[in-house]
C-alpha positions as CSV (number, residue, x, y, z in Angstrom):
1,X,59.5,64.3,58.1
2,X,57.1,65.3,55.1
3,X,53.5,65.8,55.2
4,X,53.1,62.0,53.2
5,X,55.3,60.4,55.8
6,X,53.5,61.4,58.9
7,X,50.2,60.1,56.8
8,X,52.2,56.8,56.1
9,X,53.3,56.1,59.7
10,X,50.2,57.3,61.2
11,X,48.2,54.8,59.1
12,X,50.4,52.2,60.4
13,X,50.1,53.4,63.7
14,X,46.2,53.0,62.8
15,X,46.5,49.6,61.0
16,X,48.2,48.2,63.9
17,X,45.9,49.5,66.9
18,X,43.1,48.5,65.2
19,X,44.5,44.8,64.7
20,X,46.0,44.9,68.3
21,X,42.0,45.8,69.3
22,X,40.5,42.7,67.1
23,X,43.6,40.4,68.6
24,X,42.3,41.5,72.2
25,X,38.7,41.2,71.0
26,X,39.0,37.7,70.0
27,X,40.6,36.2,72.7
28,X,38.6,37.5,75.0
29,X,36.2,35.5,73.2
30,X,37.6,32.8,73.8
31,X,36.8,33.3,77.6
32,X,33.8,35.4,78.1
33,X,30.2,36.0,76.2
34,X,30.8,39.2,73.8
35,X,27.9,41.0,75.8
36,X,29.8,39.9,79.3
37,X,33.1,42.3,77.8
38,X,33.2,46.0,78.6
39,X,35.4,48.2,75.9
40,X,37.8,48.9,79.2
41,X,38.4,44.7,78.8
42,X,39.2,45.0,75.4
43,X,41.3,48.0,75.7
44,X,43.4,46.8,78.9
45,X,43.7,42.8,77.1
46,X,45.2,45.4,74.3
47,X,47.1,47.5,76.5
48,X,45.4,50.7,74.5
49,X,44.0,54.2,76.0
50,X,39.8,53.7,75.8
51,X,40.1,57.6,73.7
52,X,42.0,55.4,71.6
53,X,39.9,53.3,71.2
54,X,37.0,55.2,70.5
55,X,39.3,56.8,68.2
56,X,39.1,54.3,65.8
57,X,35.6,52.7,66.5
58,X,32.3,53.7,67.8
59,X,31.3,50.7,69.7
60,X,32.3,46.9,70.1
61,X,30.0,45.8,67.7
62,X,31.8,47.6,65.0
63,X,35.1,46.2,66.4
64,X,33.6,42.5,66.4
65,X,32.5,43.4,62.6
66,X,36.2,44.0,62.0
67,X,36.8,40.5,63.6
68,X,34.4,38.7,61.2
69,X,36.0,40.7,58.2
70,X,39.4,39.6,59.0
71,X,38.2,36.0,58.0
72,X,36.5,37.3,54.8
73,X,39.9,37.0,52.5
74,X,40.5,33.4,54.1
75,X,36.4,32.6,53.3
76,X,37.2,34.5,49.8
77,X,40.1,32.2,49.0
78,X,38.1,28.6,49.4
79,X,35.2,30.4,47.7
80,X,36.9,30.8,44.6
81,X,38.0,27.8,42.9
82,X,34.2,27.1,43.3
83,X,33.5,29.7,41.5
84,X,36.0,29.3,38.9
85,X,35.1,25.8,38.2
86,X,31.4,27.5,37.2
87,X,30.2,26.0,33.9
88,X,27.0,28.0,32.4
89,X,23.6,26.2,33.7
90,X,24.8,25.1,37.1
91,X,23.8,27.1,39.5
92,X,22.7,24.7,42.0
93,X,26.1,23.5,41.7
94,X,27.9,26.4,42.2
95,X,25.2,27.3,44.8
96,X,25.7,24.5,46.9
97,X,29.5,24.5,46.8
98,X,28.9,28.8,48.0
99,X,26.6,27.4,50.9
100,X,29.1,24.2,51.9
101,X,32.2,26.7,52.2
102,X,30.3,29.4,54.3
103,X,28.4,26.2,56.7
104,X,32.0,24.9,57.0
105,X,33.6,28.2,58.5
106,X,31.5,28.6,60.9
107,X,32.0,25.1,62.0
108,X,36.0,25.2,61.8
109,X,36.4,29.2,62.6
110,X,39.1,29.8,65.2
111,X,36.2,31.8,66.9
112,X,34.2,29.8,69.5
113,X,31.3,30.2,67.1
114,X,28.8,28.2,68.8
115,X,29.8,29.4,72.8
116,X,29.3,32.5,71.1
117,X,26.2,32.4,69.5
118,X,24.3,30.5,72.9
119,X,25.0,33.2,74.7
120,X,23.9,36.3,72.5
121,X,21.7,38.5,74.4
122,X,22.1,41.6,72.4
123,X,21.6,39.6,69.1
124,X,25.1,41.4,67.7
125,X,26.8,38.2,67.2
126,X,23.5,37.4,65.2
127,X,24.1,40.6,63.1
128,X,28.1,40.5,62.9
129,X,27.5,36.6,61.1
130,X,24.8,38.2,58.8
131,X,26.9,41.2,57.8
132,X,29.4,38.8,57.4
133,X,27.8,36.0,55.6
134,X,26.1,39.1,53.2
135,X,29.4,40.5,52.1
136,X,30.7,37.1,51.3
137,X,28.1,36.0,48.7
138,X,27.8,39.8,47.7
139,X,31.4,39.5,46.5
140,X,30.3,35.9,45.2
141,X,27.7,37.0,42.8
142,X,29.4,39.6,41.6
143,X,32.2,37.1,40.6
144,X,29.5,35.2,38.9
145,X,26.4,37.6,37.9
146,X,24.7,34.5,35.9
147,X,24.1,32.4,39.1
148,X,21.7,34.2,40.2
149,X,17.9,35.2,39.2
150,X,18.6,37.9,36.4
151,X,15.4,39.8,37.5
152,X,17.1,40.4,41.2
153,X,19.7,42.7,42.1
154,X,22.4,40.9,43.6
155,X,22.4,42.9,46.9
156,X,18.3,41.5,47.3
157,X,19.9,37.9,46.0
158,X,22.7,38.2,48.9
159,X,20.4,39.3,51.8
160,X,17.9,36.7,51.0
161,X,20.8,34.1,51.3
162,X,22.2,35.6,54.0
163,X,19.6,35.4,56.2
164,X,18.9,31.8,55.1
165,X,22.5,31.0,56.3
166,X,22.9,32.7,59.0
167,X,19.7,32.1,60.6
168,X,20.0,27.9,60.3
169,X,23.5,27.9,61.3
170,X,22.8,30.9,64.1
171,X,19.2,29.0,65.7
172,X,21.0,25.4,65.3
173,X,24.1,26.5,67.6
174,X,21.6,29.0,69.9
175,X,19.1,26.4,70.6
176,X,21.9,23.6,71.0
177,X,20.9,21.2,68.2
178,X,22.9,19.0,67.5
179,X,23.2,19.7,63.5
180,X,25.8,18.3,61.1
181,X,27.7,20.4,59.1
182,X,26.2,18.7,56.3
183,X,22.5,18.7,57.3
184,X,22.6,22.7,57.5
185,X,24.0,22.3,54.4
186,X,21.2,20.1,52.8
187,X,18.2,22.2,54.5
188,X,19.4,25.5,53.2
189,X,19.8,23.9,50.0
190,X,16.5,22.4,50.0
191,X,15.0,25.9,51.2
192,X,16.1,27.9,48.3
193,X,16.4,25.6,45.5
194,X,12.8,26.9,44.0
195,X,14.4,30.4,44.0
196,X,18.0,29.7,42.1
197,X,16.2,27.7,39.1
């Protein structure tokens, strides 16, 4: 076997322990309060050495970012026909269809968002949407550079959003409102209108 086929099949081996770890991850999710599972949980659900897991991650929290990334692509495909039905001097528009998408996900993720989020004692859930939320309008903006304030970078554009998002949709769930999809959607709206004009 040549040096570029033991890279190849040890990147699959990689690519799939990693995913079998996220699989294992999530439905233990499904059961128990992310700060409730130990990394010998996740590795026995995935029938995986813990060296091996610690292989490929430092901690849980980086393996619950890998969870929330795995949705990204999905979020990335309902994001774009917003953005490519962007006509010049919108941007509440476009803005508003960004924020409905993102409020939406959360709402109709396979993840027990809400379970999750209610019992978040470490605050990484908290952190895992933000990152989340930050990459996805990151990756928006730079689609679309003119939505935003000209005078901002996008990065300081996509962590002032971000943290508008995530923290309305995070405290709603935490504190066990009762908030509509579309009221979260409205309020955050209504928070940062003054900012996109």
């Amino acid at each position: 076997m040549s040096e570029e086929e033991k890279i190849l099949k040890e990147d699959v081996r990689t690519i799939r322990t990693k995913r079998d770890l996220a699989n294992a991850l999530e439905e233990l999710l499904q059961e128990k309060n992310f700060d409730e599972i130990a990394i010998k949980d996740i590795t026995d659900a995935a029938l995986i050495s813990k060296n091996t897991f610690y292989n490929n991650f430092n901690d849980k929290v980086e393996l619950l970012n890998m969870v929330f990334e795995r949705y990204r692509e999905e979020l990335m495909e309902k994001v774009k026909p917003i953005l490519d039905s962007y006509k010049h001097g919108i941007r509440h528009r476009l803005f508003r269809g960004l924020v409905k998408v993102i409020v939406h996900f959360f709402y109709c993720c396979s993840l027990p968002i809400q379970k999750m989020v209610q019992n978040d004692e470490s605050k990484s859930i908290y952190w895992a949407m933000t990152l989340f939320i930050q990459s996805t309008i990151r990756e928006a903006f730079n689609e679309r550079e003119e939505m935003v304030n000209s005078k901002l970078e996008n990065n300081i554009s996509s962590l002032f959003y971000s943290g508008a998002v995530t923290s309305l949709i995070y405290f709603g769930f935490r504190d066990g409102m009762d908030v509509k999809e579309e009221e979260i959607v409205k309020n955050i709206i209504r928070l940062t209108k003054p900012v996109i004009h």
